[in-house]
C-alpha positions in Angstrom: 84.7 94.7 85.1 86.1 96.7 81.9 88.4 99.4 82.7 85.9 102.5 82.4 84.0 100.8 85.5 87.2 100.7 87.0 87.7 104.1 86.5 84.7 105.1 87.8 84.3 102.6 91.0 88.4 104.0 91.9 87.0 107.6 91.6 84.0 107.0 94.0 86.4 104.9 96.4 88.5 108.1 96.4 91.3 105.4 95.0 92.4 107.1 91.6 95.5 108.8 91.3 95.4 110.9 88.0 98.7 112.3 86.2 102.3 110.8 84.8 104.2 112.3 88.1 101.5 111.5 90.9 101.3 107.6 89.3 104.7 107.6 89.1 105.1 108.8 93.0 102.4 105.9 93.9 104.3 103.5 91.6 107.9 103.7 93.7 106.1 103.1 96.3 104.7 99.9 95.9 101.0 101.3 96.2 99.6 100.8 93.2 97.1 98.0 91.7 96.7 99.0 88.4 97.5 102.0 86.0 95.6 102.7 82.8 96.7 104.2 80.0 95.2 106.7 77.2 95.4 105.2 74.0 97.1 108.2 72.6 99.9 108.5 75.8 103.0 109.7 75.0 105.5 106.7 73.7 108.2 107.9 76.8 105.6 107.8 79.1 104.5 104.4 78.0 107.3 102.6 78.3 108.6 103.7 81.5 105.2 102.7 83.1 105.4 99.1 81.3 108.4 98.7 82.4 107.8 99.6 86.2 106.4 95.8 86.8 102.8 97.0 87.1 99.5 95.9 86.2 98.9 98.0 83.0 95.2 98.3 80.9 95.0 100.3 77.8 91.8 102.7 77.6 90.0 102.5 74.3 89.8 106.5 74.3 92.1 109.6 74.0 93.6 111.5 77.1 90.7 113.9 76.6 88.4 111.3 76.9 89.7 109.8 79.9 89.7 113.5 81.3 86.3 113.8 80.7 85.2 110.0 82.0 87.3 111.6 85.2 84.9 114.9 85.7 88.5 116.8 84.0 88.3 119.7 81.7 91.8 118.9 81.0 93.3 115.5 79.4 94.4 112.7 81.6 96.7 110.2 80.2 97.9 108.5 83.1 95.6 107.1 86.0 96.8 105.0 89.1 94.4 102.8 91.4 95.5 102.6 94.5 95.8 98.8 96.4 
């Protein structure tokens, strides 16, 4: 499964936690399966989430992009999927 039909299937499943501070929230907890990345996140933002012992996938798109694959009118560079 590539990561825009994971996207999609965590969205439907109501499993998709979308923003840098909610992912973050889900991440300290120890509830999270995987977190994708925009291509064109923020360097900080990057590395704190690679180094938070995650499962991390790179979307080939821009935030705005990802917003959009999301049903957004804003840009999302951060998304969570819930375990």
């Amino acid at each position: 499964m590539n990561v825009k039909e994971k996207i999609k299937e965590a969205l439907k499943e109501n499993k998709a936690i979308l923003g840098y501070r909610e992912v973050l929230k889900f991440i300290r907890n120890n509830n999270v399966e995987l977190v994708v990345l925009a291509k064109n996140t923020p360097e900080k933002i990057k590395n704190i989430i690679l180094h938070s012992n995650v499962a991390v996938e790179i979307f080939d798109g821009s935030s705005k992009e990802m917003g959009t694959l999301c049903g957004k009118p804003y840009p999302v560079a951060v998304i969570a999927i819930k375990g």
